[in-house]
N, C-alpha and C positions, 0 to 999 in steps of 0.2 A: 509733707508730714504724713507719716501712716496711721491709717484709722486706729491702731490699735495703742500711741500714743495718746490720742484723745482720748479713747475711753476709760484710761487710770486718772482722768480728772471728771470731774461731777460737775455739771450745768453752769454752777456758781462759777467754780472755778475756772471753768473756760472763757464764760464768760468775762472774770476778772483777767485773766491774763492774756486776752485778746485787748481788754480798754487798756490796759497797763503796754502793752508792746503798740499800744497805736500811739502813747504818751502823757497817760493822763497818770497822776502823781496816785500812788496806792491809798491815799488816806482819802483823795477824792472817790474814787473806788470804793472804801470802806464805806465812806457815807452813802452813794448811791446804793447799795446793796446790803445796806442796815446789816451789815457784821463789822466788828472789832476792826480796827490794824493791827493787833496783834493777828488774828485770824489769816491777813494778809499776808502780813511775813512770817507765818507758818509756812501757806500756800510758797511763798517765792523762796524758802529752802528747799522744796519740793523739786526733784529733778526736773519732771513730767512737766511743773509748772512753767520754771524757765526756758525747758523749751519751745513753752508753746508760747511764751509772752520773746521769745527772739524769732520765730519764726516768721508771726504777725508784725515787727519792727523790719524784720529783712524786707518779706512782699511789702509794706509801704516805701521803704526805702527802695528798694527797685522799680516799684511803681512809678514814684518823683523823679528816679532818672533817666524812665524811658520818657516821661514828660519831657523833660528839660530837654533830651536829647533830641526830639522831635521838635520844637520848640527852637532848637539850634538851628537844625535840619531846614528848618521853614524859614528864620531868617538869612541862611546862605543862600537860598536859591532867592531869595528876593533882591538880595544885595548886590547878586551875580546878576540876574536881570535887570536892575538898574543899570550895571558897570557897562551889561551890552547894549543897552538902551530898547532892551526888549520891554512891549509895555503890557505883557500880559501878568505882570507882578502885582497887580491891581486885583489881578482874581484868586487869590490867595489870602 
């Protein structure tokens, strides 16, 4: 994202649409931030808004799948060390 995208949103609202793209529902949002849901789905007609609350939803979702994928990663060499009866899969 470019800096110059954040700064058409105000503290609040980056703030809201950073909790909103990690997944928390906007009216929990409202509440935490003692403003309206109408105030919220103001913000989310907002261009600037949605794309900072997809932005933040993409890096977590890319996050979870370099996990996973690491995660994969580590049980194939363990699985392949067993098949060859290597026993250093114990230190993994």
């Amino acid at each position: 994202m470019s800096e110059e995208k954040s700064k058409k949103l105000n503290k609040r609202q980056q703030i809201a649409a950073n909790v909103i793209g990690l997944g928390s529902r906007p009216g929990e949002v409202a509440e935490k931030l003692s403003i309206s849901k109408e105030t919220i789905s103001r913000w989310q007609a907002q261009e600037e808004f949605e794309y900072e609350a997809d932005r933040v939803t993409k890096a977590l979702l890319l996050e979870l799948l370099d996990d996973r994928v690491a995660l994969i990663d580590t049980c194939h060499i363990v699985i392949r060390n067993i098949l060859v009866g290597d026993d250093t899969s114990n230190s993994v």
